[in-house]
Legacy VTK file of the C-alpha trace (Angstrom):
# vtk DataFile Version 3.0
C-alpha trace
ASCII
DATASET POLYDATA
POINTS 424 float
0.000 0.000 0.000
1.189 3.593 -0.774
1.425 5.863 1.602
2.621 9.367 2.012
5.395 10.692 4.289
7.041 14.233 5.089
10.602 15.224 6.527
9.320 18.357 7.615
5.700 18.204 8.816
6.085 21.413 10.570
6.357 22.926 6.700
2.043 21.929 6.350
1.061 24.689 8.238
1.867 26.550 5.450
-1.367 25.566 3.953
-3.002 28.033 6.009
-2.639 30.454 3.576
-5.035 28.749 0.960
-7.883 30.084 3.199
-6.019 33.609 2.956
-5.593 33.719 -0.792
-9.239 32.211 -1.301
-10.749 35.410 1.088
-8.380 37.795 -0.946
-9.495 36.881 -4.224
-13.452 36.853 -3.393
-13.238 40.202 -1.625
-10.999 41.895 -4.170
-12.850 43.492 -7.200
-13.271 41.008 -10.391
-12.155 42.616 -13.635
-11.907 39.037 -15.456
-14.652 37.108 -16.689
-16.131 33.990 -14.354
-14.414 31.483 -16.206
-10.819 32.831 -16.268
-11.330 33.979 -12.620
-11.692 30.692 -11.191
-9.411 28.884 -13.351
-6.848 31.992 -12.095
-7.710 30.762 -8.570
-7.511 27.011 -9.142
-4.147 27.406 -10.647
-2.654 29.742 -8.321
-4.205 27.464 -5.074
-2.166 24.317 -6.722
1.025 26.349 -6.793
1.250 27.213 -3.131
0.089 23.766 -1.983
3.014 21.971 -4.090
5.678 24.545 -3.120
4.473 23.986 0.805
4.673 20.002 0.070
8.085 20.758 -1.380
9.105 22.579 1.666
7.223 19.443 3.886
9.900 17.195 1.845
6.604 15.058 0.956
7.605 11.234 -0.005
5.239 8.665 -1.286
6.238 5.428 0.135
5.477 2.155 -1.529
6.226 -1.830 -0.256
9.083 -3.145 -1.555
9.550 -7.115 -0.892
13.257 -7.209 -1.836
15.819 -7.892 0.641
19.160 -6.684 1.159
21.442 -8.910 3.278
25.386 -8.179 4.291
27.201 -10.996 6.020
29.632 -9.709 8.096
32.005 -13.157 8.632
35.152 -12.752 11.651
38.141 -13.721 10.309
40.719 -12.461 13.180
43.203 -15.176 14.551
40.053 -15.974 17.215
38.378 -17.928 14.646
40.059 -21.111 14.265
40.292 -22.161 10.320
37.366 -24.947 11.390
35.335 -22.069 12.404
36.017 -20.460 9.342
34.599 -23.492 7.212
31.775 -23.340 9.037
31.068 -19.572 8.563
31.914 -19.561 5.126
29.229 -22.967 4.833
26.472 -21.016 6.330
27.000 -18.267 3.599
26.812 -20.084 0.791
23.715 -22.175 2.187
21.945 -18.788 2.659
22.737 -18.007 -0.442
21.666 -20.310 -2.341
18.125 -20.285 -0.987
18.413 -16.388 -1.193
15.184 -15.498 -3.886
16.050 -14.317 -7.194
15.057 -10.793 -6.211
17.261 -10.362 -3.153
20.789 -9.457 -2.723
23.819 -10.162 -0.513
27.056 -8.277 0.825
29.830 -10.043 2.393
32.616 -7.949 4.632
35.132 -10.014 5.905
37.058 -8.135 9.404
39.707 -8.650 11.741
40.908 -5.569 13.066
39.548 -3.623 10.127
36.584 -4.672 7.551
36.710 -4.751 3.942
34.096 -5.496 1.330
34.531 -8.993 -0.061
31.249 -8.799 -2.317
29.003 -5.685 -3.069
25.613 -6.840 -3.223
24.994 -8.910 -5.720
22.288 -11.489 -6.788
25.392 -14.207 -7.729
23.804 -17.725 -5.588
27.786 -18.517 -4.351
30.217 -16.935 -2.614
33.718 -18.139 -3.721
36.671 -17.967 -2.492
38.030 -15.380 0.025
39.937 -12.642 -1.055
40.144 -10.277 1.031
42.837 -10.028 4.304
42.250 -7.903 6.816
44.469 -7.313 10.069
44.033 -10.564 11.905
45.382 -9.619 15.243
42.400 -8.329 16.845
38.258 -8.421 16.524
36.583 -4.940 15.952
33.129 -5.702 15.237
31.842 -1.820 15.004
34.189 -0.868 11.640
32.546 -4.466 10.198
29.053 -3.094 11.590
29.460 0.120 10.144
30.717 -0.910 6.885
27.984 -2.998 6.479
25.312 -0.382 7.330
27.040 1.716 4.169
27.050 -0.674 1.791
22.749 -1.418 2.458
20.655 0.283 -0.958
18.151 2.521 0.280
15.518 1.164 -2.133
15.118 -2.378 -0.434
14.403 -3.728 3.108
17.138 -4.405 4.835
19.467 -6.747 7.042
22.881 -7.421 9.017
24.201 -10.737 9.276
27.037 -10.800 11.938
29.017 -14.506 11.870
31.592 -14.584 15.019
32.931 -16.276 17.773
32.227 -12.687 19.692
35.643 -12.336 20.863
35.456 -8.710 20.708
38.521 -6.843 21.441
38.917 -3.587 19.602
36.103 -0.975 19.203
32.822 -0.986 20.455
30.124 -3.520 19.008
27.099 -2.206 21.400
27.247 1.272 19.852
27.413 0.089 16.120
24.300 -2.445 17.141
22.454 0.985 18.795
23.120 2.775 15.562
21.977 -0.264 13.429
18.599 -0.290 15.464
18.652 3.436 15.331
18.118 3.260 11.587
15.623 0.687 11.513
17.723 -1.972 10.352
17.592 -5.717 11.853
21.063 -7.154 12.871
20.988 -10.824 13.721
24.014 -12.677 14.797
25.203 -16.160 13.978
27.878 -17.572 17.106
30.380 -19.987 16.007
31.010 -22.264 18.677
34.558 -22.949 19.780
36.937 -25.695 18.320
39.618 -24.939 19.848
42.280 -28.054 20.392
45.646 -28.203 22.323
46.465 -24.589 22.812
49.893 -23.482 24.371
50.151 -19.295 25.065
52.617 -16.547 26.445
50.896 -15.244 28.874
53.129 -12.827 30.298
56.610 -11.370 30.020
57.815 -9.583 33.246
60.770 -7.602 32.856
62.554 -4.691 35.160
62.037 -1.229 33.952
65.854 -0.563 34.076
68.991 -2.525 33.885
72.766 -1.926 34.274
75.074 -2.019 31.164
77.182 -5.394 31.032
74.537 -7.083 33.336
72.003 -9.459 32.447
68.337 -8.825 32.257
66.154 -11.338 34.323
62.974 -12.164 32.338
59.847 -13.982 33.852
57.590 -15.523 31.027
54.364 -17.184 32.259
53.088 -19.729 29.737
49.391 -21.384 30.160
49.081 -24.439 28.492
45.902 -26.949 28.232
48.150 -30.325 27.592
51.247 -31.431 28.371
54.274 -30.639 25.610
57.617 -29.511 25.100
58.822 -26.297 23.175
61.840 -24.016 22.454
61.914 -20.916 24.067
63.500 -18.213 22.129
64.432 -14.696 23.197
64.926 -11.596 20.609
66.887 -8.755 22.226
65.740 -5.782 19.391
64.802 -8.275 16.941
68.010 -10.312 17.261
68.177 -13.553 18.762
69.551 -13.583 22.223
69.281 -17.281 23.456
67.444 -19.918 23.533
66.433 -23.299 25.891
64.093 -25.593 25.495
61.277 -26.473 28.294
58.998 -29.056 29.329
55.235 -27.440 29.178
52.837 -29.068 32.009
49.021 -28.493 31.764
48.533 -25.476 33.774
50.434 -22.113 34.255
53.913 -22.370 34.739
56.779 -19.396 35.408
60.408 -19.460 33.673
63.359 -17.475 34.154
65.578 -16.240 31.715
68.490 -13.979 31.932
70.025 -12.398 28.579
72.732 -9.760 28.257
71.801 -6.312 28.755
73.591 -4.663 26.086
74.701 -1.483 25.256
72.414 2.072 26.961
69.778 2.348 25.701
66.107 1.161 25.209
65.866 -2.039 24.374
62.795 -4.459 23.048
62.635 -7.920 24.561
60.540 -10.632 22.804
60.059 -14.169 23.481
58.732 -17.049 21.422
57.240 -20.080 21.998
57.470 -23.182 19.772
55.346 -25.570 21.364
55.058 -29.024 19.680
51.204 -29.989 19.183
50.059 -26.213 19.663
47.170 -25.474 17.527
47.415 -21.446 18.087
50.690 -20.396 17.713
49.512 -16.970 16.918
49.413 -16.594 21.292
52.976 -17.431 21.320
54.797 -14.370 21.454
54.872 -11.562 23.720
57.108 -8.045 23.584
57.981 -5.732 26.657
60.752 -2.565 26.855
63.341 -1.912 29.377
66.122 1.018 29.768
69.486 -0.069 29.993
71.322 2.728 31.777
74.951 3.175 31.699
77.374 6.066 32.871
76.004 9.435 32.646
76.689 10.908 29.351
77.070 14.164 28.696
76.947 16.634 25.680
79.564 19.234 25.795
79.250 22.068 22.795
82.547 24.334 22.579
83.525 26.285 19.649
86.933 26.532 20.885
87.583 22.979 22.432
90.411 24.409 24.241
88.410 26.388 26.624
86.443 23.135 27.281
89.257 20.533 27.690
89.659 20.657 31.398
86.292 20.699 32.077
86.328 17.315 29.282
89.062 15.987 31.425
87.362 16.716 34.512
84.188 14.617 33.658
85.853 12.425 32.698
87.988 11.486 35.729
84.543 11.306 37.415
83.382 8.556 35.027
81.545 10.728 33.117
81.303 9.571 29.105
81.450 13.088 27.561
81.002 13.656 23.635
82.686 17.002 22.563
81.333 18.531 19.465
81.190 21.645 17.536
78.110 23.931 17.469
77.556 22.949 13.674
78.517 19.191 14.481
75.473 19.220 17.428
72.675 16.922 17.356
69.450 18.749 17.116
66.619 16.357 17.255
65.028 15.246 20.611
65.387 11.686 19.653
69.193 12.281 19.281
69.170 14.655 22.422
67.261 12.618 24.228
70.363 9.911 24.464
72.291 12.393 27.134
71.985 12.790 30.272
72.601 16.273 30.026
73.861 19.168 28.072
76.778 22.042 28.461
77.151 24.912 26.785
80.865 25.898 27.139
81.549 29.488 25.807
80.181 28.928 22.819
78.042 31.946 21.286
74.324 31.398 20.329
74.775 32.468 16.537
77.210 29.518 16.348
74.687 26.834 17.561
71.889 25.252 14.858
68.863 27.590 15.112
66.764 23.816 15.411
69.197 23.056 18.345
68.057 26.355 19.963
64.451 25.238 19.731
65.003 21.947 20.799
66.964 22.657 24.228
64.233 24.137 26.354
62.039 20.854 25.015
64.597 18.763 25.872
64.536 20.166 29.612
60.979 20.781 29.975
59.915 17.042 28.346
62.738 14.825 28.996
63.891 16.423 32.787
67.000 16.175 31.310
69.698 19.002 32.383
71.500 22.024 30.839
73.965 24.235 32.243
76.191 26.992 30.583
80.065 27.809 31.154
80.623 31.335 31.761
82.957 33.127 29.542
83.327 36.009 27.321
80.499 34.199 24.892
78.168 32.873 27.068
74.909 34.452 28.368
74.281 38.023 27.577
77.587 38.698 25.911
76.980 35.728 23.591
73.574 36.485 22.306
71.231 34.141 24.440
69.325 37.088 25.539
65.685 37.127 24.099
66.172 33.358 22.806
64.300 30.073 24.081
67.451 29.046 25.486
67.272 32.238 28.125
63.623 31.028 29.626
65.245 27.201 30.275
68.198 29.167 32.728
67.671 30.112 36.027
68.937 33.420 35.423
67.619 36.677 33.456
69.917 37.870 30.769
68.153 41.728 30.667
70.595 44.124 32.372
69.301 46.381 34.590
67.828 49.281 33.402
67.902 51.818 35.855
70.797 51.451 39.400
69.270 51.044 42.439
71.057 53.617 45.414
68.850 52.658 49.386
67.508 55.636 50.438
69.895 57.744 52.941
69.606 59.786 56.194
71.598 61.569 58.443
70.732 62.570 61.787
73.553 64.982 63.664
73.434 65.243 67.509
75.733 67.803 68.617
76.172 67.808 72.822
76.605 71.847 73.707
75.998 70.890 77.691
79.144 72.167 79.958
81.030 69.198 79.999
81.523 69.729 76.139
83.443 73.158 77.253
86.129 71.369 79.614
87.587 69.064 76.426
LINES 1 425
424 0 1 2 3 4 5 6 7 8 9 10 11 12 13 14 15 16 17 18 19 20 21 22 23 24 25 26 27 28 29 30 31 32 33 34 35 36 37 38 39 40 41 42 43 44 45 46 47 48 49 50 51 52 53 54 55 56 57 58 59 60 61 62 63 64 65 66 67 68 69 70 71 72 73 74 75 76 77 78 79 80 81 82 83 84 85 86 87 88 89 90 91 92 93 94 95 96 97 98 99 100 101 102 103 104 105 106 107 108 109 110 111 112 113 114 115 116 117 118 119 120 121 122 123 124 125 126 127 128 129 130 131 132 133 134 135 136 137 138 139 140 141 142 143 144 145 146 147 148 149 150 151 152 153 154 155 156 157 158 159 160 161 162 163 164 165 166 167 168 169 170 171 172 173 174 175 176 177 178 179 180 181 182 183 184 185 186 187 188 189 190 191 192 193 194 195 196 197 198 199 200 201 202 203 204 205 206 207 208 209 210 211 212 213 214 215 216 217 218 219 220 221 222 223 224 225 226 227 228 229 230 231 232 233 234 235 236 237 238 239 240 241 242 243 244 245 246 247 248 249 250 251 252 253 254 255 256 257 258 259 260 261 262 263 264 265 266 267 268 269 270 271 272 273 274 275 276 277 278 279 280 281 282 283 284 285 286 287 288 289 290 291 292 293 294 295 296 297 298 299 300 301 302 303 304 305 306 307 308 309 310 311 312 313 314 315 316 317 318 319 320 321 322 323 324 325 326 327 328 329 330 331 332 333 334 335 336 337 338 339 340 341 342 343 344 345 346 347 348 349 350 351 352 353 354 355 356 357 358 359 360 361 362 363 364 365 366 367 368 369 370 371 372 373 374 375 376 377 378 379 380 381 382 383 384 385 386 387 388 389 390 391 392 393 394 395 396 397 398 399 400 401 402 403 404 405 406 407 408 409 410 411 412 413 414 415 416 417 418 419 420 421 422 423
C-alpha cells in the first residue's frame, strides 16, 4: 500500500494560507470574466500547496519485498580455520536459498573490515579474497561498513558470523546505531573448536637494567596439555638465546636472563614453539626496558680548548662526555634525548643550529633532562642568548638592569653643647 510521508511536517502549516488567498481573491474586485477567474484561482491554489509540500519534503512510500542482506564473517586469529569453514558454509547455504530478487554483501574483518562482495544477486560466494588485520576483533568498523554498503531502495538486514571475541572498538554502539536506523542485525555464534592450545601469557621484565649485566625475564606460559617447546628470546629483533622447556598443563613461570647490552632502550621478545600447539599466533609476547649506563654528557665548545679541562674533569669522574662543535650538534630530541645532560661551554648562540636552539628548552621541559652553561666572554648576555628560548630554560635573566638602584639615605647629627663639652 502507498502511503505518504514528510521530513518536515512542521512545513504543512503553510497551507493556512489557501484560506487567505481564497478570502483575498473573493473580496478583491473582479475585472476578469467567471471562467478565467476561477481557473486563475484554481491554478494559483495548486502552486502554493506543491511549493508547501516541497518545503514538507513530501515522499510517497510504496512496499518493496526485496531484501538486502550483508554478512559480516570474523576472520581475526580468534576464529580457528574450522570455524572459518563453518562460517563460510552457512554463507553459501543462505545463499543459495536467497530469492532471485534479493541481494547479498559479504565484509570479511579482523581488526579492520573490507568489502569482499558488493551486493549482488550471484547464488555462491567463492573464495576469500580479502585479508584484513588478523590480530584483533573490531566488530563496530565491520558493523558500520555494512550499514554503508545497504541500498536505500530495499528492506534491509545485518548478518554478523563470530565467535564474539570482541577486542577492539565498540560492538554495542554500532548495534544501537543499526537499530537506530531501523535496520535488523541478527548474529550467527560460532562455537569454539579450539584443540591443544599453548600461550605466552606474560613477560615480566625490570624497567631498568645496568650495562654489562644481564636482564632477568619472567615468562608465564598457560598451556591446556602437556608438551615440550623451544623458548627463544629476541633482544631488538636479534636472537639472544634460547632453551628448550617441558610445558605441564597449567600455568607455569620461567626465568631467563640475557645480556643487557649497550644504553639504551631495548625491546625484549620471546617465542614459543610448542610441539602440538594449535594457536601459535598466542605465542609471542614483547615488553621494553632502559638499559642505563654512565652518565653521558653533551659538551658544545667552539673553541675545544676552553672546554678541555672541564672534558678531562668529567671524565675522571666517570663521566662519558662527547665534545662537538656547534655545527657538528645533534638537534633532534630523539638524538638529544640519548644524554643525560647538556653544556654549553663558551660557545656563542649564533654559532649553535637555530633547530638546536628550539630543541633545548624541550629537551629540559619534556625529557627532565639538564642544561647548564660555562661562563665566559660568549656565554649568556655577551653571547647572544638574551631574548632566545634558550634564556627562559636558565635560572637566570639575561636583561641588564635598566635603571641602578642607590637605598635611600639619612643623616641625623646630635651635637652635645651641655658644659662638659666646654672642659675638652
Amino acid at each position: 500500500m502507498v502511503s505518504i510521508t514528510f521530513l518536515t511536517p512542521a512545513a504543512l502549516a503553510l497551507l493556512l494560507l489557501l484560506p487567505a488567498l481564497w478570502a483575498f481573491a473573493l473580496v478583491a474586485p473582479r475585472r476578469l470574466a467567471r471562467w478565467r477567474f476561477w481557473s486563475s484561482l484554481i491554478l494559483r491554489s495548486v502552486i502554493v500547496a506543491a511549493l508547501v509540500l516541497a518545503l514538507a519534503g513530501a515522499q510517497l512510500v510504496r512496499p518493496v519485498s526485496e531484501l538486502t542482506t550483508v554478512f559480516l564473517i570474523d576472520a581475526s586469529d580468534s576464529v580457528s580455520p574450522a570455524q572459518r569453514e563453518r562460517a563460510l558454509r552457512y554463507v553459501d547455504e543462505a545463499l543459495s536459498a536467497m530469492p532471485p530478487s534479493d541481494k547479498a554483501a559479504v565484509v570479511v574483518f579482523g581488526e579492520n573490515a573490507l568489502v569482499e562482495r558488493a551486493p549482488s544477486d550471484a547464488p555462491s560466494l567463492g573464495r576469500i579474497n580479502s585479508a584484513p588485520v588478523t590480530t584483533r576483533t573490531n566488530i563496530q568498523d565491520a558493523v558500520q561498513l555494512g550499514l554503508a554498503l545497504l541500498p536505500a531502495e530495499t528492506q534491509k538486514r545485518l548478518v554478523l558470523i563470530s565467535d564474539g571475541g570482541e577486542n577492539a572498538g565498540r560492538a554495542a554502539d554500532a548495534a544501537r546505531l543499526a537499530e537506530l536506523r531501523g535496520v535488523p542485525l541478527d548474529v550467527v555464534i560460532l562455537p569454539s573448536e579450539r584443540g591443544p592450545d599453548v600461550l605466552v601469557s606474560t613477560l615480566s621484565v625490570p624497567g631498568t637494567a645496568r650495562e654489562g649485566q644481564e636482564v632477568a625475564l619472567e615468562v608465564q606460559v598457560s598451556s591446556t596439555f602437556a608438551t615440550s617447546g623451544v623458548l627463544q628470546v629476541f633482544v631488538d629483533g636479534r636472537p639472544a638465546g634460547e632453551r628448550e622447556i617441558e610445558i605441564p598443563p597449567g600455568q607455569t613461570n620461567y626465568n631467563v636472563r640475557v645480556p643487557a647490552g649497550e644504553a639504551g632502550f631495548r625491546r625484549l621478545e620471546v617465542r614459543l614453539d610448542a610441539q602440538g600447539d594449535v594457536e601459535p599466533q598466542n605465542n609471542r609476547v614483547a615488553a621494553f626496558t632502559e638499559v642505563q649506563g654512565p652518565p653521558r654528557v653533551l659538551l658544545i665548545a667552539s673553541d675545544e680548548a676552553r672546554a678541555a679541562n672541564l672534558r678531562d674533569a668529567l671524565a675522571a669522574a666517570g663521566v662519558r662526555v662527547d665534545l662537538r662543535a656547534p655545527e657538528q650538534a645533534p638537534a633532534s630530541l630523539e638524538q638529544l634525548g640519548d644524554y643525560s645532560g647538556v653544556i654549553l661551554a663558551d660557545t656563542p648562540a649564533r654559532a649553535l643550529p637555530p633547530d638546536l636552539i628550539e630543541r633545548l628548552p624541550v629537551y629540559v621541559r619534556e625529557l627532565g633532562r639538564g642544561l647548564a652553561m660555562i661562563g665566559g666572554v660568549d656565554s649568556f648576555g655577551a653571547g647572544g642568548y638574551r631574548r632566545t628560548p634558550i634564556e627562559d630554560a636558565l635560572p637566570v635573566s639575561l636583561d641588564p638592569l635598566d635603571t641602578a638602584e642607590q637605598p635611600d639615605l639619612a643623616l641625623v647629627m646630635v651635637i652635645d653643647r651641655s658644659g662638659s663639652m666646654d672642659e675638652s
